[in-house]
N, C-alpha and C positions, 0 to 999 in steps of 0.2 A: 397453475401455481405461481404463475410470474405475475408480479404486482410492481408497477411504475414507480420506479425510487421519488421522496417529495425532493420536490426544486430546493427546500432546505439543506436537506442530507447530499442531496447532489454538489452541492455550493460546499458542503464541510468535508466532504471529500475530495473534491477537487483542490480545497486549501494544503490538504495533509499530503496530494502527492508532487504539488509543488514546491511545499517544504522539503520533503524529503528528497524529491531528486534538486536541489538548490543543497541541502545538505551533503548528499551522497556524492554531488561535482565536484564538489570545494573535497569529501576528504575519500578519495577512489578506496581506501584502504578498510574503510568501515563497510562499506558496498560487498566488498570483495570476503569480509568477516559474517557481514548476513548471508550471504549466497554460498558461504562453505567452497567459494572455488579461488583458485591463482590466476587464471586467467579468463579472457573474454567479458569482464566485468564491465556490466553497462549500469552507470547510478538507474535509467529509465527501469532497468528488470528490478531494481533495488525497491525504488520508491515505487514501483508497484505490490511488492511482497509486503511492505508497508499497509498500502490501501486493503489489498487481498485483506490480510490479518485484522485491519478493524473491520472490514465487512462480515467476516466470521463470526468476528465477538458480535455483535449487532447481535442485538437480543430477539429482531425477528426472523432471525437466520437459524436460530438455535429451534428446534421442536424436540415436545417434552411429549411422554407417552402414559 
């Protein structure tokens, strides 16, 4: 079932978690608001819950029956 992500998708995801951890540096507190916790708060686990979450929605992730 494992199919080689395209060099496209790969390159638009790699944008969104560099955003996002460049987002989640500058504001520790929004980090710490996605993650539901007060401490141990790393923006890297942040902007990946980010990526995670549009890998999800990605429409070839999703299987209809």
């Amino acid at each position: 079932m494992y199919k080689q992500i395209s060099a496209g998708k790969l390159q638009i995801l790699s944008k969104l978690y560099s955003d996002a951890l460049r987002e989640y540096t500058v504001k520790p507190k929004e980090a710490a608001k996605l993650l539901a916790v007060n401490s141990d708060v790393k923006p890297q686990k942040a902007a990946l819950v980010v990526v995670a979450n549009a890998m999800l929605n990605l429409d070839e992730i999703i299987t209809k029956n």
